[in-house]
N, C-alpha and C positions, 0 to 999 in steps of 0.2 A: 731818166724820165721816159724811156720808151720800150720799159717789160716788155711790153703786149703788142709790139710793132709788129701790122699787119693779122692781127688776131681778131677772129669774128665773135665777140661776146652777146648772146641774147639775157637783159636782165627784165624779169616780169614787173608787174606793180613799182614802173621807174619815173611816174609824173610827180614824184613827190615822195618827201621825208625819206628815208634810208634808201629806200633803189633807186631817187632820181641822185644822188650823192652817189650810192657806188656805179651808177652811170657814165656820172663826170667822172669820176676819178680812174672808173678805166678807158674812156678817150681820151685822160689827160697823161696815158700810160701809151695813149700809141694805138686804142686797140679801135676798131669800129666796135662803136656800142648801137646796137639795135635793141632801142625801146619800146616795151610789150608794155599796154595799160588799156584799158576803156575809157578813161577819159583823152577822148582825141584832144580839145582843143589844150589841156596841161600837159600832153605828152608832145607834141607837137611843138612847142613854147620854148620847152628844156631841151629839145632836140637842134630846136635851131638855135640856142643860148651855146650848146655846145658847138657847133658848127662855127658862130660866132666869135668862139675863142679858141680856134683854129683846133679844134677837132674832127672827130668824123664818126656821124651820125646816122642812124634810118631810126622808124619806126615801123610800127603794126599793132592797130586796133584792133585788141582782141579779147574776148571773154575768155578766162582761162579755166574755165568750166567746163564750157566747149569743146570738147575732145576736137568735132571734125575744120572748126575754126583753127584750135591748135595745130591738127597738120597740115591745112592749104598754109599758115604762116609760115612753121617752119620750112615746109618745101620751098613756100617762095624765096625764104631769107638761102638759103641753100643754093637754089639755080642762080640768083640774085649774086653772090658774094663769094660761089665756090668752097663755102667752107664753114664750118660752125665749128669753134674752139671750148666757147664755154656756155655753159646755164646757169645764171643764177636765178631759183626761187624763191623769189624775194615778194608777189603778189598774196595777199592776207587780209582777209574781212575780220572782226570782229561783231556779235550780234550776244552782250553778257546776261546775265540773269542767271539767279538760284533755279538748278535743275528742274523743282518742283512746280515755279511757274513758267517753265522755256516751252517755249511752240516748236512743235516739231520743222516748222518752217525755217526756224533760225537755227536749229541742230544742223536741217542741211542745210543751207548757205555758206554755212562756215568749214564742211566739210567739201562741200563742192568746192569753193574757192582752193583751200588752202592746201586742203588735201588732193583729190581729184587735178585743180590744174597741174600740183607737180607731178603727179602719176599723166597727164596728158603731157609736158611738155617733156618730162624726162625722156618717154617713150619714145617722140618724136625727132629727136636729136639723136640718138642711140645709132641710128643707121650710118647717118653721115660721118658722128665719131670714130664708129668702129671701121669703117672705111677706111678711114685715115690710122687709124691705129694711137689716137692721141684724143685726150678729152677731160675739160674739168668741169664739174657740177658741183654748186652749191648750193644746200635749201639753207633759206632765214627759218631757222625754228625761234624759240623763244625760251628765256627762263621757266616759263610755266608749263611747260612743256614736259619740266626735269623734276620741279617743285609742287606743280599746284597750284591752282588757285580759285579761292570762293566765288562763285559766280560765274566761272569762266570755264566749265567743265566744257564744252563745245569745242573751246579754244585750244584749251589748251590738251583735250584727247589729239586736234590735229595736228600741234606742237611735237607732240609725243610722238605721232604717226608718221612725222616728216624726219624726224631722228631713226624711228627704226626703218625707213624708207631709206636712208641713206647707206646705214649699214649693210644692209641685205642689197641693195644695186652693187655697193661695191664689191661685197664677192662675188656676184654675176660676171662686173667687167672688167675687173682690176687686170685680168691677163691680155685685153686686148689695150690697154694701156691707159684706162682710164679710170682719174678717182671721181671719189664722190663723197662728199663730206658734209657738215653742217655747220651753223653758226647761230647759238644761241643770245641772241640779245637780252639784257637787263631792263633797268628803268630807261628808256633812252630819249635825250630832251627832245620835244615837240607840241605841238599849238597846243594838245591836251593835256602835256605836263605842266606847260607856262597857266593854265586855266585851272588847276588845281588851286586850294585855299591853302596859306601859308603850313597849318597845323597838319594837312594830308600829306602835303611834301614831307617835312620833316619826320613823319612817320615813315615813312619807306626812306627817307635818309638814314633811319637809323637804324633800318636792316641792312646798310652795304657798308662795308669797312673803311672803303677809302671816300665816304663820305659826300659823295657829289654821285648827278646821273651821268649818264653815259651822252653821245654824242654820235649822230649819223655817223660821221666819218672815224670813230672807233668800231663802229659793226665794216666802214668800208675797208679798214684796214686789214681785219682780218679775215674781208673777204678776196682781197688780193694777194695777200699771201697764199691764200689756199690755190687761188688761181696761177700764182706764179709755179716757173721749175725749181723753184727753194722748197715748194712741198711735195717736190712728185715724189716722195717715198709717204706720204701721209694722205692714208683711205681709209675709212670708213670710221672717223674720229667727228667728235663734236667738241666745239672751241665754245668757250663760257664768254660773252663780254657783258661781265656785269658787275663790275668792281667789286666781286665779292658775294656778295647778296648771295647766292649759292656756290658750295664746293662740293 
């Protein structure tokens, strides 16, 4: 129960649904988890939830937009803690709409967030990594990312863009010893699936094979494997968790 003992993980967008879950779970692995979000007072909440269950916690309110917020954060988590082991980018807006009536405002929002923060925070971590000669990065992409989807062209181009962001880092760093990988999530359950109407569930149940949605702590699990030394021979790969729904 202690992978990640003494390991300094930063995971983005972690006040909630899949990063505040793969947060816990790798404090509950040992590791200090350093929670990245803009909303202070829910990242703040789950920080001390973790602390309170004998973890070990920081935070940093930060727009991951922000290029020059992202590196006063990372340098501070850096001087702070001596060390930065992993990234996960896990921070991700949605703003959907058929291309024909999307506002250029909500193309970039969605591109700044999701795209842009991991292009600012990967940047930012790189130095301390390579330092060390050891590092693991993973971005949260998405099923639609790899598939498509109506409405969501915004989305899921940054989906897209965070997968071949992954590939092309890691043969940049892979010789100073560090991967960089992705993790595409499926349907996965939360407030907006449970608010879905009986008959819209069942339609996307009947696009995945094994017949149910997914689960925060199935996107956590295969974000800790990536993070653990069970994967350091696996770079520049994208792991599918979506019971199917796409092969």
């Amino acid at each position: 129960m202690n992978r990640f003992a003494g390991r300094v993980s930063i995971v983005t967008g972690a006040s909630q649904g899949i990063g505040e879950t793969i947060a816990r779970d790798l404090a509950a692995e040992g590791a200090l988890a350093v929670l990245v979000d803009v909303q202070k007072d829910k990242l703040e909440a789950v920080a001390a939830s973790i602390v309170a269950a004998g973890g070990r916690a920081d935070t940093r309110v930060v727009d991951v937009g922000d290029t020059a917020a992202v590196e006063s954060a990372v340098a501070s988590v850096a001087a702070a803690h001596g060390r930065i082991d992993h990234l996960v980018n896990n921070a991700g807006i949605t703003r959907d709409g058929l291309l024909m009536r999307m506002k250029e405002e909500d193309w970039d929002a969605v591109l700044r967030v999701n795209l842009k923060g991991t292009y600012s925070f990967s940047k930012a971590v790189l130095r301390t990594m390579i330092a060390a000669k050891y590092g693991r990065i993973v971005n949260i992409a998405s099923v639609v990312g790899l598939m498509g989807s109506a409405g969501q062209t915004n989305y899921s181009a940054s989906k897209a863009a965070v997968i071949a962001f992954a590939k092309s880092l890691a043969r940049e760093v892979g010789s100073r010893g560090i991967t960089v990988n992705a993790v595409a999530p499926g349907f996965i359950v939360s407030a907006m699936t449970d608010a879905l109407p009986a008959d819209v569930q069942k339609a996307y149940l009947d696009l995945i094979p094994l017949k149910k949605f997914g689960l925060p702590k199935d996107v956590s699990s295969a974000v800790q494997f990536l993070l653990s030394d069970d994967a350091a021979y696996i770079t520049g790969q994208v792991v599918g968790v979506n019971g199917g729904m796409y092969m």
